[in-house]
N, CA, C and O atoms as CSV, one atom per row, in Angstrom:
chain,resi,resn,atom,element,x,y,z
A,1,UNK,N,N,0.845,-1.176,0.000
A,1,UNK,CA,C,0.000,0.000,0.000
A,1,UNK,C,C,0.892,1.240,0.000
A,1,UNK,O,O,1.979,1.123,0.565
A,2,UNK,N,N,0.598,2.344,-0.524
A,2,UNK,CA,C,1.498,3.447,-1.004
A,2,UNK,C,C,0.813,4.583,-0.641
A,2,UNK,O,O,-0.231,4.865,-1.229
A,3,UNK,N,N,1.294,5.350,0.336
A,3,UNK,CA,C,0.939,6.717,0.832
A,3,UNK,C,C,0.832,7.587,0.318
A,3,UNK,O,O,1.968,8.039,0.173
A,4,UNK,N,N,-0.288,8.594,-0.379
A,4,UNK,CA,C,-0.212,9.587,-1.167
A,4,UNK,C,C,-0.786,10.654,-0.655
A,4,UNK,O,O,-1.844,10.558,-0.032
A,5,UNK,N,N,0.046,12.212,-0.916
A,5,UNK,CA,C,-0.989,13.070,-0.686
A,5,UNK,C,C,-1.372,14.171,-1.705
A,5,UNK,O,O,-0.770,14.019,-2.769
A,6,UNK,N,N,-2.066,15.058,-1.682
A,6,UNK,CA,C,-2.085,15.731,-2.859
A,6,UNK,C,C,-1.943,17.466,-2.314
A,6,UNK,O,O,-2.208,17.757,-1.148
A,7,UNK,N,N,-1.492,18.528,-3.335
A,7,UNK,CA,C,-0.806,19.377,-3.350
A,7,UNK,C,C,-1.951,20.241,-2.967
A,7,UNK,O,O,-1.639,21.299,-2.421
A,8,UNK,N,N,-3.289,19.988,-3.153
A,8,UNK,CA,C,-4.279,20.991,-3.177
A,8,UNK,C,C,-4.605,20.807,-1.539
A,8,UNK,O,O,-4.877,21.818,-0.892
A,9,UNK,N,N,-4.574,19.597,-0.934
A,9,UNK,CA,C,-4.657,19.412,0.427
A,9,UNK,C,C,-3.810,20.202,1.467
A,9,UNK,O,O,-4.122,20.284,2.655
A,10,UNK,N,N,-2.468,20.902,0.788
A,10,UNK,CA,C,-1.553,21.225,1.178
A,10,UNK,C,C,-1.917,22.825,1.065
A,10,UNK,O,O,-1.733,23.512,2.070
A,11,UNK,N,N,-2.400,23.406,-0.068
A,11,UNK,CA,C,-2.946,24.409,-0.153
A,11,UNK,C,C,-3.939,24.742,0.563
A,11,UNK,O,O,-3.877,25.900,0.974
A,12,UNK,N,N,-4.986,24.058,0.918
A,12,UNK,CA,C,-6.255,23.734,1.616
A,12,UNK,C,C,-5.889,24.255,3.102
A,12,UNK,O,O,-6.456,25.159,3.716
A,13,UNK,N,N,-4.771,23.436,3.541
A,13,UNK,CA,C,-4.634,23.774,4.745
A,13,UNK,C,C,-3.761,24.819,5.214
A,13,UNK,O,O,-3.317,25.002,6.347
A,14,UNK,N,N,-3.558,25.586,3.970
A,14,UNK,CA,C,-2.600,26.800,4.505
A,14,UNK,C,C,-3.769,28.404,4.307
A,14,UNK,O,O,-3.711,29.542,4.773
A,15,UNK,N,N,-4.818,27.626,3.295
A,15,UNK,CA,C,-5.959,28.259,3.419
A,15,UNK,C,C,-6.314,28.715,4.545
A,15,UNK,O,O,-6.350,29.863,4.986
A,16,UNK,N,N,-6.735,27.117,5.245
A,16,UNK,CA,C,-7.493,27.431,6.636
A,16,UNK,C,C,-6.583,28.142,7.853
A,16,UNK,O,O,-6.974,28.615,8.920
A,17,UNK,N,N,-4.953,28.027,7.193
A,17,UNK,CA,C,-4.167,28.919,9.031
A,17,UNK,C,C,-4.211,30.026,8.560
A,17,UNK,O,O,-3.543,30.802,9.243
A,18,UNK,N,N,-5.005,30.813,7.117
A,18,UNK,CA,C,-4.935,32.173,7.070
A,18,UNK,C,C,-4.009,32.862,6.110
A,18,UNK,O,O,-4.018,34.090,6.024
A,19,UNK,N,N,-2.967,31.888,5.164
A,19,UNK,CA,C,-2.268,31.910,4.546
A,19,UNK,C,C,-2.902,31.985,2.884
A,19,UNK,O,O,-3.571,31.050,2.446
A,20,UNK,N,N,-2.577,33.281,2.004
A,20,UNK,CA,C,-3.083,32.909,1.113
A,20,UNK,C,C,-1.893,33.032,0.020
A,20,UNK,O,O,-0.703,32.949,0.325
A,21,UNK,N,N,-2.447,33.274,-1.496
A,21,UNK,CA,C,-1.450,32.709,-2.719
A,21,UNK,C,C,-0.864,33.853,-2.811
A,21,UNK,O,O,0.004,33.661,-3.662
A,22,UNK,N,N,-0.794,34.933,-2.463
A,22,UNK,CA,C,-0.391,36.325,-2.928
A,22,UNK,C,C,0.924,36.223,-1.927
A,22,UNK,O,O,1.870,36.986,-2.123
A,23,UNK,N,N,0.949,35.461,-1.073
A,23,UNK,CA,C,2.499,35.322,-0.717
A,23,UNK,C,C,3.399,34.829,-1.477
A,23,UNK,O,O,2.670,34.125,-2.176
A,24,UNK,N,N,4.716,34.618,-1.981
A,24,UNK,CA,C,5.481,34.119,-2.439
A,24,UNK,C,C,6.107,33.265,-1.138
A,24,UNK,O,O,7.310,33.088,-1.329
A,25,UNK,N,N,5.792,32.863,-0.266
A,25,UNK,CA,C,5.538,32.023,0.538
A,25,UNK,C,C,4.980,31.318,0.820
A,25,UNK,O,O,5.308,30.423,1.599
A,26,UNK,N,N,3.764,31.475,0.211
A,26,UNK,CA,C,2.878,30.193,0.208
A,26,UNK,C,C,3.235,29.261,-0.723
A,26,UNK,O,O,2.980,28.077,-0.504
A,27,UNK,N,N,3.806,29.615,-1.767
A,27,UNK,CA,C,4.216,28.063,-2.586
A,27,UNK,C,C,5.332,27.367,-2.094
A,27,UNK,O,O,5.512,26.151,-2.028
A,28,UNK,N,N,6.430,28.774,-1.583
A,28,UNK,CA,C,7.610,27.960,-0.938
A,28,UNK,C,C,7.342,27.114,0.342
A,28,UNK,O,O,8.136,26.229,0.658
A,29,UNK,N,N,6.301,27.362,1.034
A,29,UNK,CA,C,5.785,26.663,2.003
A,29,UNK,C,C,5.015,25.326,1.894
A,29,UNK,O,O,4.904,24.266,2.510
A,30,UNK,N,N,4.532,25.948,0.762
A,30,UNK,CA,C,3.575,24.106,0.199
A,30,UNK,C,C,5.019,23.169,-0.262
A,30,UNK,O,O,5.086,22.097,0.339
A,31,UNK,N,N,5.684,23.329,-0.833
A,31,UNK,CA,C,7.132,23.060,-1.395
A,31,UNK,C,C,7.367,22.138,0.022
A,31,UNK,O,O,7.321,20.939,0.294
A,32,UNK,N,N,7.609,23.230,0.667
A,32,UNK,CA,C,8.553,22.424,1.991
A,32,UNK,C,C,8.036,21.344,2.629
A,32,UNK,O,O,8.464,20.245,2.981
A,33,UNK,N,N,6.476,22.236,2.719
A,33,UNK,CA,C,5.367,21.006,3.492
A,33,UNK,C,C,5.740,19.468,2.702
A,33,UNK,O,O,5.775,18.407,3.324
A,34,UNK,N,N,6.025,19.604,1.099
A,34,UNK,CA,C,5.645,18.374,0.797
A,34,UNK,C,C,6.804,17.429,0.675
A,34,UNK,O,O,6.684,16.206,0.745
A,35,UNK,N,N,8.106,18.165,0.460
A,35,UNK,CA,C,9.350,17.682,1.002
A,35,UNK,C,C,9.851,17.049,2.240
A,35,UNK,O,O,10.841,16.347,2.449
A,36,UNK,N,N,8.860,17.503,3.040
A,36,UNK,CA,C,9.146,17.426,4.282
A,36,UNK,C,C,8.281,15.835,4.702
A,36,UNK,O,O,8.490,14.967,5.549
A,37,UNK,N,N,7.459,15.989,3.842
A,37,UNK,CA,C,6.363,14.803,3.872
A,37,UNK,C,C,7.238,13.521,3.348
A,37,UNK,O,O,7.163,12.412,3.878
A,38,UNK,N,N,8.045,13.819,2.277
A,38,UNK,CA,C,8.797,12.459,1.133
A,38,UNK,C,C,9.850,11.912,2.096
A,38,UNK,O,O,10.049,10.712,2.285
A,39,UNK,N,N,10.679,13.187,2.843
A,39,UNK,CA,C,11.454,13.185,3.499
A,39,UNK,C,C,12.130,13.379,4.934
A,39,UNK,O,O,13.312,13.655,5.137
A,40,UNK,N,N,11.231,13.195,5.787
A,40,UNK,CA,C,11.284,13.547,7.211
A,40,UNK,C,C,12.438,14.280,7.620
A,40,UNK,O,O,12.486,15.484,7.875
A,41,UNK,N,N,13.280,13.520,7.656
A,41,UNK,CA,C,14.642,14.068,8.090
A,41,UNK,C,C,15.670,15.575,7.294
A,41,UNK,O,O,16.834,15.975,7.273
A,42,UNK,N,N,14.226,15.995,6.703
A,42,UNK,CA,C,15.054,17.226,5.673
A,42,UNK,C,C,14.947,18.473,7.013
A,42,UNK,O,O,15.718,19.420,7.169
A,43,UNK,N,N,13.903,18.158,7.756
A,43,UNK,CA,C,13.816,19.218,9.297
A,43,UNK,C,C,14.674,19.121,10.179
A,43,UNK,O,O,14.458,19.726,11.229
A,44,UNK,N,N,15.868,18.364,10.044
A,44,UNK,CA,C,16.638,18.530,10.608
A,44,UNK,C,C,17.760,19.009,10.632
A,44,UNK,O,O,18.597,19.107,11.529
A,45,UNK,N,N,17.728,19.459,9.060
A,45,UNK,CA,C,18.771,20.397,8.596
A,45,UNK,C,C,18.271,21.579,7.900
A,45,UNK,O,O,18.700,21.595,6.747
A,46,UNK,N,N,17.433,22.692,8.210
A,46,UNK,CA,C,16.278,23.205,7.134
A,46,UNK,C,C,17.549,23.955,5.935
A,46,UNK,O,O,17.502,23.964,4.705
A,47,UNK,N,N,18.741,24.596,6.972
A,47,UNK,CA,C,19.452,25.501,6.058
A,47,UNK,C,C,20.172,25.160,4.884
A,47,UNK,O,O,20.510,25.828,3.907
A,48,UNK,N,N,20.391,23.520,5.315
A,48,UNK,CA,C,20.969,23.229,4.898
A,48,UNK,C,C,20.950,21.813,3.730
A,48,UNK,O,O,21.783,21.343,2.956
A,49,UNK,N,N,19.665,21.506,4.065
A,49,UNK,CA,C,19.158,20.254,3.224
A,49,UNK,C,C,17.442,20.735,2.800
A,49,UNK,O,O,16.946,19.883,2.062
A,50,UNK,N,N,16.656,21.686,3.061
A,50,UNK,CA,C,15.372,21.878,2.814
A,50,UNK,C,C,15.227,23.342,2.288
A,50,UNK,O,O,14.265,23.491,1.534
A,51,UNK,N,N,16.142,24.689,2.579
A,51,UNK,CA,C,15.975,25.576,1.788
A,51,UNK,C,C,16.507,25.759,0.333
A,51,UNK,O,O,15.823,26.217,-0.582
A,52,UNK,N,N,17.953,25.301,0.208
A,52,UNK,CA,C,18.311,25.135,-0.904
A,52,UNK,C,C,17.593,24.315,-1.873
A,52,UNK,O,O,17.405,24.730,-3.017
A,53,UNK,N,N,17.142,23.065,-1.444
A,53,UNK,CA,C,16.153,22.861,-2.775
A,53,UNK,C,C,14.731,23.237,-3.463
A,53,UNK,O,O,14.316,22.832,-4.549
A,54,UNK,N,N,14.232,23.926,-2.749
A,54,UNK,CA,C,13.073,25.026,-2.384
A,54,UNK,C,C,13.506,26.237,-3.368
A,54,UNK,O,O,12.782,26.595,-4.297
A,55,UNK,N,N,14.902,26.904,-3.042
A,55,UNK,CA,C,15.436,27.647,-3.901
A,55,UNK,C,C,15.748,26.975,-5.184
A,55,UNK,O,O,15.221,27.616,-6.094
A,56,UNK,N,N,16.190,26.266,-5.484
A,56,UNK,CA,C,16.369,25.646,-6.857
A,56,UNK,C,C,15.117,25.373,-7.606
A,56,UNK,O,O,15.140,25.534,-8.826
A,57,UNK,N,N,13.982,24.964,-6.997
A,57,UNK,CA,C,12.552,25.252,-7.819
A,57,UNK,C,C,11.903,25.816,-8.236
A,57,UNK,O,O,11.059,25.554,-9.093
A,58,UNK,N,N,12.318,27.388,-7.361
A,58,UNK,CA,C,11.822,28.574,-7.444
A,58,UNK,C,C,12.902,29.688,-8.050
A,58,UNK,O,O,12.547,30.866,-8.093
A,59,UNK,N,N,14.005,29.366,-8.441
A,59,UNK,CA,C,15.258,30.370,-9.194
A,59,UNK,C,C,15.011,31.320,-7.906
A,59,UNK,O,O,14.183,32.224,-7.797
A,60,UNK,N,N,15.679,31.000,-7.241
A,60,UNK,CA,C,16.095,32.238,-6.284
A,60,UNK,C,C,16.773,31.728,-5.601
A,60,UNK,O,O,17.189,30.618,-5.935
A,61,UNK,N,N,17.242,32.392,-4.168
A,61,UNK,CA,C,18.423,32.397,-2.875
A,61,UNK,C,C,17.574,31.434,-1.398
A,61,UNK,O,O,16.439,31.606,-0.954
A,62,UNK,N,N,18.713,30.377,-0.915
A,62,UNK,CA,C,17.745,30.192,0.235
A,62,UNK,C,C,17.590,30.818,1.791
A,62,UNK,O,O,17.232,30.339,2.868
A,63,UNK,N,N,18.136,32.391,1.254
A,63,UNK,CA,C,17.613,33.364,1.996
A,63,UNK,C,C,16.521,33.913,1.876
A,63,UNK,O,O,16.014,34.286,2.934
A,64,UNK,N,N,15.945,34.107,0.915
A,64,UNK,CA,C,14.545,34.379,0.352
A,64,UNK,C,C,13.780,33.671,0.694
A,64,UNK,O,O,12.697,34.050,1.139
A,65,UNK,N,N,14.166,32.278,0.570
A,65,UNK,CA,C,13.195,31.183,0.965
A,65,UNK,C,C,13.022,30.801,2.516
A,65,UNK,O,O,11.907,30.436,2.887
A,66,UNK,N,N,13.694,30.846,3.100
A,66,UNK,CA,C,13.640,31.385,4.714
A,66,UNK,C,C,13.198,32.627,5.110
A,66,UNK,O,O,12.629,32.525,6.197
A,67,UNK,N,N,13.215,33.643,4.736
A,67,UNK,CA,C,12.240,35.081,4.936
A,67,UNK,C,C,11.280,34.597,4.571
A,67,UNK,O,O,10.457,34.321,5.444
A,68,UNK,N,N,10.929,34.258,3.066
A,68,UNK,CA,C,9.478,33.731,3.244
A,68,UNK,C,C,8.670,33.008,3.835
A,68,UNK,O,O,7.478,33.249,4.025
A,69,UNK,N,N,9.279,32.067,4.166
A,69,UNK,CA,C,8.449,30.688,5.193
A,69,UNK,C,C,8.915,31.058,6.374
A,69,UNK,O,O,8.902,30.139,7.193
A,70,UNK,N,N,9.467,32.429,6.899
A,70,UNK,CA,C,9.026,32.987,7.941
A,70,UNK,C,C,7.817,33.803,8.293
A,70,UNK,O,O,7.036,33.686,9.237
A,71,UNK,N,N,7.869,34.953,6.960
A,71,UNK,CA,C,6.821,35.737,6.834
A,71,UNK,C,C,5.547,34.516,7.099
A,71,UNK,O,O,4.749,34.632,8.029
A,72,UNK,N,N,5.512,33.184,5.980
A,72,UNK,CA,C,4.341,32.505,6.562
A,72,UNK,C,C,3.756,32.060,7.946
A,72,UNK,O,O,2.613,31.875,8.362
A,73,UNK,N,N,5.143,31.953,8.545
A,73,UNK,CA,C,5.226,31.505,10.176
A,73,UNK,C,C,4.529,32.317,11.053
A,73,UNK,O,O,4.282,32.003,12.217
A,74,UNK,N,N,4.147,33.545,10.424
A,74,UNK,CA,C,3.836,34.948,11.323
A,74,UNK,C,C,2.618,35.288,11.352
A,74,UNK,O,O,1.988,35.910,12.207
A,75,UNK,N,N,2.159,34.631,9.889
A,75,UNK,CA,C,1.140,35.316,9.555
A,75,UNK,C,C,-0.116,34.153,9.798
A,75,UNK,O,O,-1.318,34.415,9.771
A,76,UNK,N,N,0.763,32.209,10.149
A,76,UNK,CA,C,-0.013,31.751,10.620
A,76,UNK,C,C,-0.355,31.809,12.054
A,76,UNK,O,O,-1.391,31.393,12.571
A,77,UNK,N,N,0.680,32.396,12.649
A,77,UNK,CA,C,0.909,32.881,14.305
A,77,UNK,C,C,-0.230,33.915,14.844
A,77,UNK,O,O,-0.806,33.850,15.931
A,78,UNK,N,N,-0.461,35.137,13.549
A,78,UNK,CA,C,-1.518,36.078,13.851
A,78,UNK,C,C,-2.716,35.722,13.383
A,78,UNK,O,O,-3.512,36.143,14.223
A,79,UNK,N,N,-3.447,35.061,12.319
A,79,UNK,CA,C,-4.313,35.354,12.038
A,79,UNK,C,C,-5.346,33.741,12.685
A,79,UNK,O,O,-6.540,33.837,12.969
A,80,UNK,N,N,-4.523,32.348,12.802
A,80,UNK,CA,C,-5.116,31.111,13.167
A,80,UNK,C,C,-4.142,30.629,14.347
A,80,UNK,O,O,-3.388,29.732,13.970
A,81,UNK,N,N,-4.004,30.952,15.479
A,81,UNK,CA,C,-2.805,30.304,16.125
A,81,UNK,C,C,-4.056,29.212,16.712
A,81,UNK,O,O,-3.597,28.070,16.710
A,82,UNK,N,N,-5.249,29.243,17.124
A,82,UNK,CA,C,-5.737,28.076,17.900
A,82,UNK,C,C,-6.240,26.752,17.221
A,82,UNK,O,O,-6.597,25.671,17.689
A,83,UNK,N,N,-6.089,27.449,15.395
A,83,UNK,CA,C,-5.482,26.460,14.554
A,83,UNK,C,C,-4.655,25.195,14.652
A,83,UNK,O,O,-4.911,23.991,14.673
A,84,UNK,N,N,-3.304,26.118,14.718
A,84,UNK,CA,C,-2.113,25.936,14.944
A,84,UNK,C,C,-1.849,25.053,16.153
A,84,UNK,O,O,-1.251,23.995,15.953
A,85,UNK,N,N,-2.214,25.358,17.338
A,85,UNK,CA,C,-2.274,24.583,18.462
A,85,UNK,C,C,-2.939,23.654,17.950
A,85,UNK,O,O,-2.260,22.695,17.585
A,86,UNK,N,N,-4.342,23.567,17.743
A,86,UNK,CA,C,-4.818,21.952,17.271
A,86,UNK,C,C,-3.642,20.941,16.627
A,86,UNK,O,O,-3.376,19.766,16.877
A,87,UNK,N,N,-3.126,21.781,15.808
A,87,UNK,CA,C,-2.923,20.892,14.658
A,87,UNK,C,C,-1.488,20.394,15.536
A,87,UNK,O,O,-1.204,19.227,15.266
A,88,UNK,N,N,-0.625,20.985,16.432
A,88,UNK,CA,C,0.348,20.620,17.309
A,88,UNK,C,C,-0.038,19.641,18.734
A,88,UNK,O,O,0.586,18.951,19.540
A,89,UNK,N,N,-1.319,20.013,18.513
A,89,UNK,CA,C,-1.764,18.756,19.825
A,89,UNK,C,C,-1.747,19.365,21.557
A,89,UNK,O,O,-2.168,18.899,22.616
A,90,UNK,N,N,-1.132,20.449,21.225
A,90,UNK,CA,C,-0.783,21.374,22.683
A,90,UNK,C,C,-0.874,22.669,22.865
A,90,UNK,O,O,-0.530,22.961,21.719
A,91,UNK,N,N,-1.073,23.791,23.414
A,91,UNK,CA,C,-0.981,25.254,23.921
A,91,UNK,C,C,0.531,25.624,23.566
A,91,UNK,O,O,1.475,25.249,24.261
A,92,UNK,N,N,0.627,26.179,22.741
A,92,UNK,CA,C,1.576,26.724,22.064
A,92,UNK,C,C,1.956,28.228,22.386
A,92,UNK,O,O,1.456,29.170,21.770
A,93,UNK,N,N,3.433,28.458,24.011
A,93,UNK,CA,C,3.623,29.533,24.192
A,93,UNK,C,C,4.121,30.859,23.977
A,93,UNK,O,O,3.974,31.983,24.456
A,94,UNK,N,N,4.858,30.208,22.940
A,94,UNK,CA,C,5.447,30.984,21.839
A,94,UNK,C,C,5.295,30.581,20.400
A,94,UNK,O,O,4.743,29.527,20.082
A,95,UNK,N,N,5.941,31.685,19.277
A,95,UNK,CA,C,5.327,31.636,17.937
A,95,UNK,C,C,6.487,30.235,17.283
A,95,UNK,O,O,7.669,30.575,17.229
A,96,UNK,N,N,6.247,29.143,16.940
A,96,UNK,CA,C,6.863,27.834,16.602
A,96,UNK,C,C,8.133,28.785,15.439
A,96,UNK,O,O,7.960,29.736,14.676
A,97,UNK,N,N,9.467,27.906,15.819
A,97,UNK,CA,C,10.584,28.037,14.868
A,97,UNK,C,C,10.447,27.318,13.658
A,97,UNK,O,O,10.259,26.103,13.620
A,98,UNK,N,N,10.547,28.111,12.591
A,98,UNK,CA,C,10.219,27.590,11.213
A,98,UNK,C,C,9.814,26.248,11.464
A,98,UNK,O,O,8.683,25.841,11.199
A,99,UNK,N,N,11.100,25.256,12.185
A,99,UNK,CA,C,11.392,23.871,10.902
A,99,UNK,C,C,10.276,23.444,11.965
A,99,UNK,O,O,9.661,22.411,11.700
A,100,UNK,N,N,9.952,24.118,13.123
A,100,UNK,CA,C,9.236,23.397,14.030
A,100,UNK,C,C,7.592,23.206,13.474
A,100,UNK,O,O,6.820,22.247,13.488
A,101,UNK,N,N,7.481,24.631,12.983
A,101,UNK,CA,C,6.184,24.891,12.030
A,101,UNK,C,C,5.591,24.267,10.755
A,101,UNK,O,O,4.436,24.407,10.350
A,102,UNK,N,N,6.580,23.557,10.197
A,102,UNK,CA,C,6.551,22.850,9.219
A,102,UNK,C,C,6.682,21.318,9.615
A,102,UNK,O,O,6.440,20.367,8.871
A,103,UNK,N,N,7.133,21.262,11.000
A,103,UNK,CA,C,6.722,19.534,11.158
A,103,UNK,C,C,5.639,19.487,11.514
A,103,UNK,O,O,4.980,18.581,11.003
A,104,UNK,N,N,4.938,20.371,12.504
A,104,UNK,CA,C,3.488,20.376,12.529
A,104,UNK,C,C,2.238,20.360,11.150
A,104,UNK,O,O,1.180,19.740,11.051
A,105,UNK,N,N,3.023,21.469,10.080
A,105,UNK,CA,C,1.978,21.311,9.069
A,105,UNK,C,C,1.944,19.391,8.646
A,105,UNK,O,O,0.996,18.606,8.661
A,106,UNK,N,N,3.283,19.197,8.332
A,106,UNK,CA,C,3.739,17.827,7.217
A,106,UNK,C,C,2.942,17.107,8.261
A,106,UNK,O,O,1.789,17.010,7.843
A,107,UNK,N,N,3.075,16.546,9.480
A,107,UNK,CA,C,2.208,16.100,10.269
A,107,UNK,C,C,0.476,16.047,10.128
A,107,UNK,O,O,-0.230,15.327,10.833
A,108,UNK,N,N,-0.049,17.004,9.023
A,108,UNK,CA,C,-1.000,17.479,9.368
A,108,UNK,C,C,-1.981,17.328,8.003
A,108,UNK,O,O,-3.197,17.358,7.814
A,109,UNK,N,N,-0.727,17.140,7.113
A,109,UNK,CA,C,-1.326,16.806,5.924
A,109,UNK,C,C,-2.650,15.309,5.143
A,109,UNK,O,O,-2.122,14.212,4.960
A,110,UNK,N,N,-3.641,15.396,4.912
A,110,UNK,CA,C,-4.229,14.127,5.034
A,110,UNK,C,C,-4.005,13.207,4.065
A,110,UNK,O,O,-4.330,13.513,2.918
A,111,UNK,N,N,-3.344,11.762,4.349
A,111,UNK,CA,C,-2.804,11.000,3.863
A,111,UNK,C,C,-4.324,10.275,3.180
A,111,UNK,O,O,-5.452,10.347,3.668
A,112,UNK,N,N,-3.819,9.452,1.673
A,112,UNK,CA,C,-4.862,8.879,1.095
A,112,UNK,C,C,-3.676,7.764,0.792
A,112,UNK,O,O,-2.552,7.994,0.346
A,113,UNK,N,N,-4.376,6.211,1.245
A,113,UNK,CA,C,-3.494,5.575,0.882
A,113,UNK,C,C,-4.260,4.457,-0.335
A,113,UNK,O,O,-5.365,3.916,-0.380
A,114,UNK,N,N,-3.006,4.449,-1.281
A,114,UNK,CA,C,-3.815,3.418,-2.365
A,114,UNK,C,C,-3.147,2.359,-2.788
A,114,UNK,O,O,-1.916,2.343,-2.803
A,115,UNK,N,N,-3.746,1.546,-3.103
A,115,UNK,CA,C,-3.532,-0.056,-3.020
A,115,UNK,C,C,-2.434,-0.146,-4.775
A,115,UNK,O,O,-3.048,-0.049,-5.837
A,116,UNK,N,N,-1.468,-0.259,-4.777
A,116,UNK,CA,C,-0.202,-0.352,-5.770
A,116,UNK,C,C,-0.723,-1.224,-6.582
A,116,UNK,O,O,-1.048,-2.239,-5.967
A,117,UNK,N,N,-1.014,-1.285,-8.051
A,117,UNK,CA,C,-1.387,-2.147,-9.043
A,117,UNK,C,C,-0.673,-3.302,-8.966
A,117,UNK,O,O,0.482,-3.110,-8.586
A,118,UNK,N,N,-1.000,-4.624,-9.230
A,118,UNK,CA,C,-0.236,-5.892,-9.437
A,118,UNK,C,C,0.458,-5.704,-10.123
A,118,UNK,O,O,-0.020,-4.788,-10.791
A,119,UNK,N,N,1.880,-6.077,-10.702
A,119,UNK,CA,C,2.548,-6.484,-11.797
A,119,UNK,C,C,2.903,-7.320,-12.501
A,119,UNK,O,O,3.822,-8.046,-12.120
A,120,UNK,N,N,2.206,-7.553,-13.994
A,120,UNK,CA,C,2.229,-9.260,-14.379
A,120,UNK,C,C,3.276,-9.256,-15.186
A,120,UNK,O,O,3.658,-10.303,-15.707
């Protein structure tokens, strides 16, 4: 069985923390979310294994791409934080550090799993 999720689900839920498309953060953020999904362990290096390829998709710097998926961090902090707490499982006392914010989304994403065709 093979875990799938889809990109609009990812959009969906950046919908609902208040996040919309007019950021240039919101795609770099769906990006990460879904990287982060293929690859767990890319949050453990964001600077260094999860912005740079984020930047390479998007032709730009992965300074840009860290301002941005900060700016998103902020703006899910102000406008849905009891969101945000749901979706972390706990009372959240401060505003979550990026990579921390993005294990909560990838966490959060809804998995559809489908049954892998036979091969004859």
């Amino acid at each position: 069985m093979e875990v799938r999720y889809s990109t609009t689900d990812i959009y969906d839920m950046l919908y609902r923390l208040g996040v919309t498309a007019n950021y240039v953060g919101f795609f770099h953020t769906a990006y990460a979310v879904s990287l982060c999904i293929d690859q767990p362990d890319r949050l453990l290096l964001v600077t260094k294994w999860l912005y740079p390829e984020i930047a390479k998709q998007y032709n730009t710097n992965w300074k840009a791409v860290e301002r941005n998926i900060r700016m998103v961090n902020a703006i899910i902090w102000r406008e849905n934080r009891p969101l945000l707490e749901e979706m972390a499982h706990r009372t959240l006392e401060h505003k979550p550090h990026t990579a921390q914010m993005l294990a909560i989304l990838s966490a959060n994403v809804p998995e559809q799993r489908v049954e892998k065709a036979a091969s004859s």
